[in-house]
C-alpha positions as CSV (number, residue, x, y, z in Angstrom):
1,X,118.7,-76.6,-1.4
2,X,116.9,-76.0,1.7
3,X,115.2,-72.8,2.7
4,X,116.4,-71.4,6.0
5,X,112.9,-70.8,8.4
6,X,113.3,-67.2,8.0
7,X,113.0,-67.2,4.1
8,X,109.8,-69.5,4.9
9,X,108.6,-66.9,7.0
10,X,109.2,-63.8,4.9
11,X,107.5,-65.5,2.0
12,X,104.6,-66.3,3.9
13,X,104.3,-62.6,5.0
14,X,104.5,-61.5,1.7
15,X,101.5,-63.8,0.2
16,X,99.7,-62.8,3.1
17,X,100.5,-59.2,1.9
18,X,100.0,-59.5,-1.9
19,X,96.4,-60.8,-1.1
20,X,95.6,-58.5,0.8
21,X,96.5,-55.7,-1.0
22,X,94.8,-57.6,-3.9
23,X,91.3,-57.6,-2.8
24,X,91.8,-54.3,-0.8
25,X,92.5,-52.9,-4.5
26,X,89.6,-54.9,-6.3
27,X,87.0,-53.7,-3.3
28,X,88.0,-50.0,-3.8
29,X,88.1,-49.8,-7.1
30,X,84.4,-51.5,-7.2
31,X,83.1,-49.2,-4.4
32,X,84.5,-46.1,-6.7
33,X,82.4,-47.9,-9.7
34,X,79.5,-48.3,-8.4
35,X,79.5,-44.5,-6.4
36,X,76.8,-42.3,-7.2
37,X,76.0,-38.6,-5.6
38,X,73.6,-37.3,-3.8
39,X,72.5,-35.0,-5.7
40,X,72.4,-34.6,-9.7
41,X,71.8,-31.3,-9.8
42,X,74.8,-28.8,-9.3
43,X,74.3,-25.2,-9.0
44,X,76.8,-22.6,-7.6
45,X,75.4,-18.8,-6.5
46,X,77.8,-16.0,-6.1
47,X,81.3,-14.6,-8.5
48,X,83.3,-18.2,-8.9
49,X,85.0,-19.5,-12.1
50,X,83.0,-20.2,-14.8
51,X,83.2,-23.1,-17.6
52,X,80.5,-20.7,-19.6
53,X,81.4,-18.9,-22.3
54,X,80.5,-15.2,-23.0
55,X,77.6,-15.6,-25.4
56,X,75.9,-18.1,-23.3
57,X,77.0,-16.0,-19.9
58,X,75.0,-12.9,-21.9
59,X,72.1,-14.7,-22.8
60,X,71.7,-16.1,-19.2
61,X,71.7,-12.4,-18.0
62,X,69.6,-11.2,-20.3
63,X,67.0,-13.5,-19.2
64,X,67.6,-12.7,-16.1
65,X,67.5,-8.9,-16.5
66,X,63.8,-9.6,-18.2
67,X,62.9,-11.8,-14.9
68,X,63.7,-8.9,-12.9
69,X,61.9,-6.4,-14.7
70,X,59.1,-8.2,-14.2
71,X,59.7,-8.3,-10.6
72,X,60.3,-12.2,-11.0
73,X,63.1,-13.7,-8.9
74,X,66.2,-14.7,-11.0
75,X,66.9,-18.4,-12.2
76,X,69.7,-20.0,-10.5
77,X,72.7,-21.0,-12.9
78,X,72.6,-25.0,-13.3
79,X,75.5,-26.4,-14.8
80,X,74.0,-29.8,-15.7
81,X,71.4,-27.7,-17.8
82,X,74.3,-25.4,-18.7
83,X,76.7,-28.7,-19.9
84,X,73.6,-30.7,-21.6
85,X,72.6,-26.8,-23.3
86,X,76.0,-26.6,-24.9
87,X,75.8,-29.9,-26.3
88,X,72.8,-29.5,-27.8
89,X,73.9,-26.4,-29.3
90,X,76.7,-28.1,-30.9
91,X,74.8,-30.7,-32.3
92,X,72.2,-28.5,-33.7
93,X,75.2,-26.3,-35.2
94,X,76.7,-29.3,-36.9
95,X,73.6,-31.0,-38.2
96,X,74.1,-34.2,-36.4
97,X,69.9,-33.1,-34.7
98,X,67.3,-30.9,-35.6
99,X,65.7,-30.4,-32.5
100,X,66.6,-30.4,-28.6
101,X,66.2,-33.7,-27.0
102,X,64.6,-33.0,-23.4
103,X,63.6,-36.5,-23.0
104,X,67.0,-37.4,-23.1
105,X,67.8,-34.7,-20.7
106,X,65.6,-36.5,-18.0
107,X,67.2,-39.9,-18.8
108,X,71.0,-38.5,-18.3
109,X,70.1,-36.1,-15.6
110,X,67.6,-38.0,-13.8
111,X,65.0,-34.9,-13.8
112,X,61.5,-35.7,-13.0
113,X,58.6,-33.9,-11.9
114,X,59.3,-30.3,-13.1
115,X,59.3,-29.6,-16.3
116,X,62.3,-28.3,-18.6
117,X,61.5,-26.3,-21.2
118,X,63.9,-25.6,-24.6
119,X,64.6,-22.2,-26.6
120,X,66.8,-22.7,-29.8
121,X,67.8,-19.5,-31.4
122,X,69.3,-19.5,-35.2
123,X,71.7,-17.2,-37.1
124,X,73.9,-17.5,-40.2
125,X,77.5,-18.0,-39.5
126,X,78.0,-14.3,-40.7
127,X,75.7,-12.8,-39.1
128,X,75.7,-10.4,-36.3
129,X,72.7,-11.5,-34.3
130,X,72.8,-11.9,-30.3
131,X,70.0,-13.1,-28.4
132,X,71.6,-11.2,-25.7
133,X,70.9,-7.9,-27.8
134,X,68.0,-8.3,-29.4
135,X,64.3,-7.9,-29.2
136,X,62.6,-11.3,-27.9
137,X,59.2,-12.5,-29.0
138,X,56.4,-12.5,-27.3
139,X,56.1,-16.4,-27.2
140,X,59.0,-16.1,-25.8
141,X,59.4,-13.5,-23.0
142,X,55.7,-15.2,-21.8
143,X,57.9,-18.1,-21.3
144,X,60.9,-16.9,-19.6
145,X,57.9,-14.8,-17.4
146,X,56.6,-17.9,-16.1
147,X,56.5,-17.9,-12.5
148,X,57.0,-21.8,-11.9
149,X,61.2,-21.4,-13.4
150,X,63.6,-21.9,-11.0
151,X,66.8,-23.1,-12.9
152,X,68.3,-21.8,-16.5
153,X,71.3,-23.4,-18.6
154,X,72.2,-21.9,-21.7
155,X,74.4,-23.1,-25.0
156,X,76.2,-21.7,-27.8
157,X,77.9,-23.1,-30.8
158,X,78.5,-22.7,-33.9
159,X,78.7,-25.2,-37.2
160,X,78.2,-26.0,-40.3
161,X,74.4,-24.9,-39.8
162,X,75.6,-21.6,-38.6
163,X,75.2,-20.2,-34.9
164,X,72.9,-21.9,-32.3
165,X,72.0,-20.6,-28.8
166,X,70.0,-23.0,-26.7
167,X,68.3,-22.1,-23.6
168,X,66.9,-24.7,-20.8
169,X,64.5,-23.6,-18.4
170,X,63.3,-26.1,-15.4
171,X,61.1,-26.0,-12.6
């Protein structure tokens, strides 16, 4: 049976069509791939939502509160510190780590030249400890004092190794 030369020419139109579309799809869908930002470090200043919990939300203030009693500036909230804090908190709290991997920090997060700096606090899953509450030690409020800090992200979790709070400091 023999096509009428409309038919021919409507099936032409849509090959020409399909193929296009085709590669348009492919080349987006690489482009989107292969994307990267700017910028790999995210902080946010003012009231906004917040992803962070309450413990690690106190513990962020509390550090803060020391900063400015020591007439230091307060460390800006940064939520890749915040996001890579929490899950090293959880894998302290579950055993899968025993310590805070910075290294690996700077190989996800791409941070180089300023240092980042780790606090782990420790309690027993019964216990009613708070690093928000309680008395810091020296070691440790000489750190959080230091002048060069600029960013903070803090974790909490808790596990079969009890409750973990980590704190990240960065220049």
């Amino acid at each position: 049976m023999k096509r009428s030369a409309f038919f021919r020419y409507l099936s032409f139109f849509f090959a020409a069509f399909a193929l296009t579309a085709a590669c348009t799809f492919i080349t987006h869908a690489s482009t989107v791939q292969t994307a990267e930002e700017p910028s790999t470090s995210s902080s946010q200043n003012g009231d906004h939502f917040s992803p962070v919990n309450s413990p690690e939300r106190l513990l962020a203030n509390r550090i803060n509160g020391e900063r400015k009693r020591a007439a230091l500036p307060a460390l800006k909230a940064d939520w890749d510190l915040f996001r890579f804090a929490r899950s090293s908190a959880e894998d302290l709290a579950a055993g899968r780590s025993e310590k805070v991997d910075v290294a690996k920090l700077t190989r996800l997060f791409g941070r180089g030249g300023g240092q980042v700096v780790a606090l782990v606090f420790r309690a027993s899953l019964n216990a009613h400890f708070s690093p928000a509450a309680e008395r810091l030690a020296d070691h440790e409020e000489r750190l959080i004092k230091k002048k060069t800090l600029k960013r903070i992200g803090t974790g909490y979790a808790t596990g079969k190794k009890g409750q973990v709070w980590v704190v990240l400091l960065s220049e």
